[in-house]
ChimeraX commands (.cxc) that place a marker at each C-alpha (Angstrom):
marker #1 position 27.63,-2.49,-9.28 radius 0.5
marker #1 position 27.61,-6.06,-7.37 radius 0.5
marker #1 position 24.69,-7.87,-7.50 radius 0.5
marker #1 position 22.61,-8.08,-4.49 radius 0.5
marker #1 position 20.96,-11.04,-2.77 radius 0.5
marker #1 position 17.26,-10.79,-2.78 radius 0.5
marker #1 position 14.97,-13.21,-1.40 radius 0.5
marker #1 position 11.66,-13.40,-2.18 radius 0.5
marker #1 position 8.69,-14.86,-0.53 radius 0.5
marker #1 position 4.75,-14.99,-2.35 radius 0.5
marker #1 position 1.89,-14.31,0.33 radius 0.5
marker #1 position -1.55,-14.16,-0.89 radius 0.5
marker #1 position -3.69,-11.85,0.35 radius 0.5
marker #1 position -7.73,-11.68,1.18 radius 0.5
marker #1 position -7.79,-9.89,-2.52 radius 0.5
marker #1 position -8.07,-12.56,-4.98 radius 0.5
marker #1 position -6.42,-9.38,-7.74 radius 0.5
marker #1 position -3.86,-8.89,-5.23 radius 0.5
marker #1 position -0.59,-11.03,-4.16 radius 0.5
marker #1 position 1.72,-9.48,-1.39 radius 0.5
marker #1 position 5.95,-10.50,-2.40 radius 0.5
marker #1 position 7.84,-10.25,0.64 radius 0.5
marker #1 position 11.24,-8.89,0.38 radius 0.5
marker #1 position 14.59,-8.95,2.57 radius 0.5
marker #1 position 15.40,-5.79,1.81 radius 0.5
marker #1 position 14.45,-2.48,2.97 radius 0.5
marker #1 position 12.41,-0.25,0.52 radius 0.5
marker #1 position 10.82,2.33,2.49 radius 0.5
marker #1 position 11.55,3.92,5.59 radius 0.5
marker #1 position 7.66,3.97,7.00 radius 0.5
marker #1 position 4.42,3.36,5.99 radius 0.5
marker #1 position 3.72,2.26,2.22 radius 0.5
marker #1 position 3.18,3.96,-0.98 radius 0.5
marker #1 position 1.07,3.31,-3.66 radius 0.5
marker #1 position 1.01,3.75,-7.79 radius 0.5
marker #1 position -1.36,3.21,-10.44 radius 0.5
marker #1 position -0.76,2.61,-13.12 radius 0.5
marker #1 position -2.15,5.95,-14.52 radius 0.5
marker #1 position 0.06,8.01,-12.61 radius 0.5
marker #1 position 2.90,5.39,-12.87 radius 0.5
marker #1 position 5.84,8.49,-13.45 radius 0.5
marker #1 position 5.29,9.31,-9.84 radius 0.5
marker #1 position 8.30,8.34,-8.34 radius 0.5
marker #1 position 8.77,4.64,-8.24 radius 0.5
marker #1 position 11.37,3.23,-10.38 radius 0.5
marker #1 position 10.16,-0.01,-9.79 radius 0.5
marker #1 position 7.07,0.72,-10.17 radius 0.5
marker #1 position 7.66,2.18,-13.42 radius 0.5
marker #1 position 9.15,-0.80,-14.86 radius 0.5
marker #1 position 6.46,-3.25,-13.48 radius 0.5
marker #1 position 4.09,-0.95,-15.28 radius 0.5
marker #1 position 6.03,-0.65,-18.67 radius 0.5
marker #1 position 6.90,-4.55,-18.55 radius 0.5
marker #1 position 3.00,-5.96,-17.51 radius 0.5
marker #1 position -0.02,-5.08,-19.34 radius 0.5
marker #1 position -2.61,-6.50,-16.75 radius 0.5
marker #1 position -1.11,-4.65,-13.93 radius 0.5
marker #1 position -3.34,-1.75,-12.25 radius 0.5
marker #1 position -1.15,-0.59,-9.21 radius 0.5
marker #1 position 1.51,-1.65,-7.19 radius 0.5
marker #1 position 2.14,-0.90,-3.20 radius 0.5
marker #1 position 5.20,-0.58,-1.73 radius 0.5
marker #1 position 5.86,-1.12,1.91 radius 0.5
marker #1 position 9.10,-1.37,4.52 radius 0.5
marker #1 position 9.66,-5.01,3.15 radius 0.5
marker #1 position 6.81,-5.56,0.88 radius 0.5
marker #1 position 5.84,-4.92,-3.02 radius 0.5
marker #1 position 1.72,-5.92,-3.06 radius 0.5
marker #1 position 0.98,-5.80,-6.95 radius 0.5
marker #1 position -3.07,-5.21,-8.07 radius 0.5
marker #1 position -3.85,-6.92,-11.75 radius 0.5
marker #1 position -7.07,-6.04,-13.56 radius 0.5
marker #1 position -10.13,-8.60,-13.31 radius 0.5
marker #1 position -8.66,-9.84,-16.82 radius 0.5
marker #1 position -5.43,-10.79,-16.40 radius 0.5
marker #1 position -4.65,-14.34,-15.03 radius 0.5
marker #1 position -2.39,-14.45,-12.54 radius 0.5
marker #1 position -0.09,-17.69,-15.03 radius 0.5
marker #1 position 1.15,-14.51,-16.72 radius 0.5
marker #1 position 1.94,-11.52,-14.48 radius 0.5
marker #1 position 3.14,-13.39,-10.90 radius 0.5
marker #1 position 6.31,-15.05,-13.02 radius 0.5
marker #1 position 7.05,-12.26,-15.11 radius 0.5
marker #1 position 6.79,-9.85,-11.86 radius 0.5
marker #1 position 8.61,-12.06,-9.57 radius 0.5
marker #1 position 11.78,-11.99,-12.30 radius 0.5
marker #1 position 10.95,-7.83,-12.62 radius 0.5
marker #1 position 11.49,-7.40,-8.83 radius 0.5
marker #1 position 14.27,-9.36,-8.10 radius 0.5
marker #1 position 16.16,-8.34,-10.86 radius 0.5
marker #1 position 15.33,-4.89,-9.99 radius 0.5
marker #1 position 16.75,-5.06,-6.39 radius 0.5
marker #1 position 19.74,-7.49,-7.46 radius 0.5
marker #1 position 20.56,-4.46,-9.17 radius 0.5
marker #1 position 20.45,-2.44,-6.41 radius 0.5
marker #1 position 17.95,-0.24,-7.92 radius 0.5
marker #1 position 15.91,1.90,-6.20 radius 0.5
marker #1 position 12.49,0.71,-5.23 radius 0.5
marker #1 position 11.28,4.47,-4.50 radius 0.5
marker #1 position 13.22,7.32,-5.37 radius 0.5
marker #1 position 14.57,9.46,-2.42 radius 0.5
marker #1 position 12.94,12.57,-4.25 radius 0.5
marker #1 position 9.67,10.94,-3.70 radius 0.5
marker #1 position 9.98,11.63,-0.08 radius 0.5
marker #1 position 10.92,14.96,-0.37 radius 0.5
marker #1 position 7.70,15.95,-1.94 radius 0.5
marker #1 position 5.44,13.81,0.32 radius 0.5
marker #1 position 2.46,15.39,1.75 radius 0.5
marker #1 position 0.32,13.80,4.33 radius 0.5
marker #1 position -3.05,15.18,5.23 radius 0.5
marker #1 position -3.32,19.23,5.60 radius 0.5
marker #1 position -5.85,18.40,8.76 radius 0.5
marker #1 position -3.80,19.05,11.74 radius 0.5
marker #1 position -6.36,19.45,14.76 radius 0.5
marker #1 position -5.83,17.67,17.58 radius 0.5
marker #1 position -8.29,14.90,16.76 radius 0.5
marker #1 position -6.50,14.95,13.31 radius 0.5
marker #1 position -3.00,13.64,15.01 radius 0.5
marker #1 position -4.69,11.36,17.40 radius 0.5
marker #1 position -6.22,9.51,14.57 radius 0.5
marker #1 position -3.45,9.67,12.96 radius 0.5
marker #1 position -1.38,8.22,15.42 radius 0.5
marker #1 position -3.49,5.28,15.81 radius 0.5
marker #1 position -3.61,4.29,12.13 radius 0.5
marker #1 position 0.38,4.67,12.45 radius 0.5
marker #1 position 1.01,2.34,15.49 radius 0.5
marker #1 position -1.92,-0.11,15.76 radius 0.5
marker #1 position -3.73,-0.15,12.12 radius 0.5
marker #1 position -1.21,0.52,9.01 radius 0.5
marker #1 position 0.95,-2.36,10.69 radius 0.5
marker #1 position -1.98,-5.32,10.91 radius 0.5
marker #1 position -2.78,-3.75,7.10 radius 0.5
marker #1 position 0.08,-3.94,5.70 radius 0.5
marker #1 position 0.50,-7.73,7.19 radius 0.5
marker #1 position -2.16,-8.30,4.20 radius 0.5
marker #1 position -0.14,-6.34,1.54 radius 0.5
marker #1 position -2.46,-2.82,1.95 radius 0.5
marker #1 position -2.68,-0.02,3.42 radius 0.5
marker #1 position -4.91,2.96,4.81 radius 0.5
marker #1 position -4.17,6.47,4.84 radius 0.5
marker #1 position -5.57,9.20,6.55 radius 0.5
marker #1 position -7.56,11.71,4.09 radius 0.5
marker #1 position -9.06,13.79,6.84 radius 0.5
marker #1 position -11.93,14.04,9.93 radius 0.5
marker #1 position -14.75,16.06,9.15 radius 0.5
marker #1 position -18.41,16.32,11.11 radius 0.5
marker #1 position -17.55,12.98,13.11 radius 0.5
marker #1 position -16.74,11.24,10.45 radius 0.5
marker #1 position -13.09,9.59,9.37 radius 0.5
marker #1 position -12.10,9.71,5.64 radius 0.5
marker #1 position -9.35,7.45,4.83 radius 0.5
marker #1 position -7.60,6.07,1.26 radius 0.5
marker #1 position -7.45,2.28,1.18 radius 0.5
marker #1 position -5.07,0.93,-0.83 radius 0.5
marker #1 position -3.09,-1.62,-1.92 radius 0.5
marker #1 position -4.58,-5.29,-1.70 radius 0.5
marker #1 position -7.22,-3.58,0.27 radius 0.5
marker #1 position -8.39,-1.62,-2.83 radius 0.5
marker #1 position -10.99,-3.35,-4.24 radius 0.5
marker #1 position -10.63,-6.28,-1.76 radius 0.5
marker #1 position -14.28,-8.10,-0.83 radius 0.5
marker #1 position -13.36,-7.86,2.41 radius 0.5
marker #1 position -12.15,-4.20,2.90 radius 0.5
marker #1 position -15.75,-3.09,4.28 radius 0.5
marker #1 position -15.38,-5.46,7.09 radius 0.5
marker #1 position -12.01,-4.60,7.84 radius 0.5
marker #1 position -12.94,-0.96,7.77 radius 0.5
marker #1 position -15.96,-1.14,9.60 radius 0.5
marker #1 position -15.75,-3.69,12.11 radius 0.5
marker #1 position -11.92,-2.80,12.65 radius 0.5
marker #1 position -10.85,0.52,12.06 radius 0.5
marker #1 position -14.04,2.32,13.32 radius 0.5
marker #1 position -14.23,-0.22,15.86 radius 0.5
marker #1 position -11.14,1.03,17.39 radius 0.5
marker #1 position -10.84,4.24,16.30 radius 0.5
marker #1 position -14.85,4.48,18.40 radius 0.5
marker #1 position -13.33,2.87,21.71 radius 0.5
marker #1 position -10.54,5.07,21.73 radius 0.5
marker #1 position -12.11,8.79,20.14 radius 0.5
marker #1 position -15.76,9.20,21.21 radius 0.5
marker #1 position -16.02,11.80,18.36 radius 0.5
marker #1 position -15.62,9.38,16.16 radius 0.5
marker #1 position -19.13,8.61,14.66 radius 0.5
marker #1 position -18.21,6.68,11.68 radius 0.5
marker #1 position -15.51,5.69,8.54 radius 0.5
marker #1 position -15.68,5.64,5.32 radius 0.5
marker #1 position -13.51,5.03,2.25 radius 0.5
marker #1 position -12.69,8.06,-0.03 radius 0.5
marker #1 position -12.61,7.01,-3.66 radius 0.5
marker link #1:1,2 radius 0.2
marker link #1:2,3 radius 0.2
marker link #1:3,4 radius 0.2
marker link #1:4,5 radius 0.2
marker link #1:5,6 radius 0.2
marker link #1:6,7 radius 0.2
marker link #1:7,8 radius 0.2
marker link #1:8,9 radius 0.2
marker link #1:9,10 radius 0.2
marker link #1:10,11 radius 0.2
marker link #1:11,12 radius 0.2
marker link #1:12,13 radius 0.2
marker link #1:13,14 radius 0.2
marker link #1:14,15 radius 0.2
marker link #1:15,16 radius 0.2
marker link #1:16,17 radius 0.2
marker link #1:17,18 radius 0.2
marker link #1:18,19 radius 0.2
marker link #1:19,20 radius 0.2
marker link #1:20,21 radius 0.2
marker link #1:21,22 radius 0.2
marker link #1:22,23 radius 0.2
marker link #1:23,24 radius 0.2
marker link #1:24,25 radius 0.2
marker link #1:25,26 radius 0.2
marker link #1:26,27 radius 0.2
marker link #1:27,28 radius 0.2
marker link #1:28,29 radius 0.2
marker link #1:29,30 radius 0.2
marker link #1:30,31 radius 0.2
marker link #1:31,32 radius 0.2
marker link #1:32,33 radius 0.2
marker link #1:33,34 radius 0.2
marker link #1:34,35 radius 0.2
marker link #1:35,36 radius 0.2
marker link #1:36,37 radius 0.2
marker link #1:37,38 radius 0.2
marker link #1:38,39 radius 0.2
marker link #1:39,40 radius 0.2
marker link #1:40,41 radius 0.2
marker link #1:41,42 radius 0.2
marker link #1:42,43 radius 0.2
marker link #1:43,44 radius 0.2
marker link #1:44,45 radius 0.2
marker link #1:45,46 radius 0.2
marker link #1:46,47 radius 0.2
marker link #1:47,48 radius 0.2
marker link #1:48,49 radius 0.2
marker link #1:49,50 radius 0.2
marker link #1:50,51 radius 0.2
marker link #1:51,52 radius 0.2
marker link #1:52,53 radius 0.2
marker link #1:53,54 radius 0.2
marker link #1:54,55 radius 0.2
marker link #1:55,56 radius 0.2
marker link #1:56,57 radius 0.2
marker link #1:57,58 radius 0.2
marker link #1:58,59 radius 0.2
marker link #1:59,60 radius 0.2
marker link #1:60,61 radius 0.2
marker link #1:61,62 radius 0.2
marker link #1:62,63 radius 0.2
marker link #1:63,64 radius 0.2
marker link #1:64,65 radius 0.2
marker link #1:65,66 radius 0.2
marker link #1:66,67 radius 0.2
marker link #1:67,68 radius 0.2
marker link #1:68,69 radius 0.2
marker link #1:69,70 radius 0.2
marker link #1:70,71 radius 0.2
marker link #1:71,72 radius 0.2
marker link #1:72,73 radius 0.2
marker link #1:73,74 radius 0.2
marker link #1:74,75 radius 0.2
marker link #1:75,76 radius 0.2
marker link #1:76,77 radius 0.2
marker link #1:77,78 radius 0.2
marker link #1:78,79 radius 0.2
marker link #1:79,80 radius 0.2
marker link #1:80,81 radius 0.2
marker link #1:81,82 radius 0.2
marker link #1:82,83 radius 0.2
marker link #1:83,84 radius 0.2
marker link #1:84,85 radius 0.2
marker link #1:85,86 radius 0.2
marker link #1:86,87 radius 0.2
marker link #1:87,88 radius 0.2
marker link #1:88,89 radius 0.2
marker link #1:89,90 radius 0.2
marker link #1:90,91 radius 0.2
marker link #1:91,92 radius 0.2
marker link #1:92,93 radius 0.2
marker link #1:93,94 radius 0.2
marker link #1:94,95 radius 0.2
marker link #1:95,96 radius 0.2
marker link #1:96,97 radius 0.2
marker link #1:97,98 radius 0.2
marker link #1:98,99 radius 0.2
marker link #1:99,100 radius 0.2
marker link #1:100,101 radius 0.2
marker link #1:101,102 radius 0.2
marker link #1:102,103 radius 0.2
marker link #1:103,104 radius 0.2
marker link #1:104,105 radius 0.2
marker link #1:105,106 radius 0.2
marker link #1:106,107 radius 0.2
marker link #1:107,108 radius 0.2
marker link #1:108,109 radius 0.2
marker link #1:109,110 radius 0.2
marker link #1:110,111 radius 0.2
marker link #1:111,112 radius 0.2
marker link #1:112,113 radius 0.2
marker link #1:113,114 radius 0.2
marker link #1:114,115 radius 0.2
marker link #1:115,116 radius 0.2
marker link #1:116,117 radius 0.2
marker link #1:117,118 radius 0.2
marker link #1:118,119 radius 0.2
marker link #1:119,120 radius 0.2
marker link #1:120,121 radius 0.2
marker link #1:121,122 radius 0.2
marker link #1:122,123 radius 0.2
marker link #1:123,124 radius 0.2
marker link #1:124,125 radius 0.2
marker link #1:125,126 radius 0.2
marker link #1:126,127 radius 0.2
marker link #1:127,128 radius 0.2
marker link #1:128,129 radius 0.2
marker link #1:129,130 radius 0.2
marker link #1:130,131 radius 0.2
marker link #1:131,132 radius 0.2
marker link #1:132,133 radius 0.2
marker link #1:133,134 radius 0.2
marker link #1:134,135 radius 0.2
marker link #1:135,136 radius 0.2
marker link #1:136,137 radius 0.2
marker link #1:137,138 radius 0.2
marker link #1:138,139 radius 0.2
marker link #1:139,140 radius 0.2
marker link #1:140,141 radius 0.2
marker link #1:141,142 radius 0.2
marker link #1:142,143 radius 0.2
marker link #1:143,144 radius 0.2
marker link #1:144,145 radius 0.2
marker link #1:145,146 radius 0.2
marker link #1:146,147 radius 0.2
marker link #1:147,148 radius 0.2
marker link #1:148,149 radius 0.2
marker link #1:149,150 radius 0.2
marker link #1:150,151 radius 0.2
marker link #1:151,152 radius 0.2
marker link #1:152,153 radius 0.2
marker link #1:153,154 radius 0.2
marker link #1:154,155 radius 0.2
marker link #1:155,156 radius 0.2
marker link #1:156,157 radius 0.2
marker link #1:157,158 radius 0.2
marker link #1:158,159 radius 0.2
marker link #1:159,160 radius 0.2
marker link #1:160,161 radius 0.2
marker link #1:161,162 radius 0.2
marker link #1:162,163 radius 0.2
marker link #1:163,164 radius 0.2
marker link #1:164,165 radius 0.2
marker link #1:165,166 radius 0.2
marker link #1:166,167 radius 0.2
marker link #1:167,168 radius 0.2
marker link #1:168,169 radius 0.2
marker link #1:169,170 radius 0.2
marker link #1:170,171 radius 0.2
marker link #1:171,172 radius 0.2
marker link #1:172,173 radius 0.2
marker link #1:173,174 radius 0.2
marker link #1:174,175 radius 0.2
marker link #1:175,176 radius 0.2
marker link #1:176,177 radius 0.2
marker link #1:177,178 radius 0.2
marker link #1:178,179 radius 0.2
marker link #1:179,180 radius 0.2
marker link #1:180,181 radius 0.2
marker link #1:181,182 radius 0.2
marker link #1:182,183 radius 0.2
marker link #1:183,184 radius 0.2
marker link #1:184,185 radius 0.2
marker link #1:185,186 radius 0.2
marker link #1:186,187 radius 0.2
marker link #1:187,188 radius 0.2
marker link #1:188,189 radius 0.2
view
């Protein structure tokens, strides 16, 4: 197989465990995925090998252009960013899979499909997963239950200081103006 071209480019991110790498490939078709390191079998070859290859590494997100990596409060940074630089673009050079097409197969979003359900959910598709992601994380919609707007944050925004204001004074800012039935959100653990 011919190796690829694969540029890479290192954006930090407002989480000091988290660094965003920038790819100019395509990995995903939509949205982004993530994997701990726990569950690290669960479809992401690359993923997989980050995991197997880095002892310090917690979970890694993978979005449309975008691989944001989480490292425990332990590791230094001096050893995993080289070492998981040289992973991923070997990995893509390769022309390896990032996410395996099976993966999407078996995706499953939320089983809440009321109307407000798919409103919200269409809002955190258009407007809020995109500014996210720009920061190497992501939210996704759990469910919407007595006023009240459970959602999974994840990548660099797992864990990040800054994830309650971003959830708070963003997300249920906007989600407020645009659903009055929205009383609050919150962050399922």
């Amino acid at each position: 197989m011919a190796s690829q071209n694969v540029e890479i480019a290192l954006e930090f991110t407002p989480n000091p465990n988290s660094l965003k790498y920038v790819v100019n490939q395509t990995l995903v078709p939509r949205g982004a995925y993530h994997f701990k390191r726990e569950n690290k079998d669960d479809g992401s070859p690359l993923a997989q090998r980050l995991f197997g290859s880095l002892e310090g590494l917690l979970a890694v997100t993978i979005g449309r252009s975008f691989i944001t990596i989480t490292k425990s409060d332990i590791a230094e940074w001096d050893e995993i960013h080289s070492a998981c630089q040289k992973l991923i673009q070997s990995h893509l050079a390769e022309g390896l899979e990032a996410v395996s097409p099976d993966f999407f197969k078996n995706e499953s979003g939320s089983s809440d499909t009321s109307e407000l359900a798919k409103k919200i959910q269409k809002i955190l598709d258009d407007e809020i997963r995109p500014a996210v992601a720009m920061d190497g994380g992501d939210v996704v919609f759990d469910r919407f239950e007595n006023g009240i707007v459970h959602l999974f944050m994840e990548g660099s925004c797992s864990g990040c200081p800054s994830s309650s204001l971003t959830l708070k004074m963003g997300i249920e800012a906007r989600l407020k103006e645009l659903i009055p039935e929205v009383q609050e959100v919150v962050a399922v653990q």
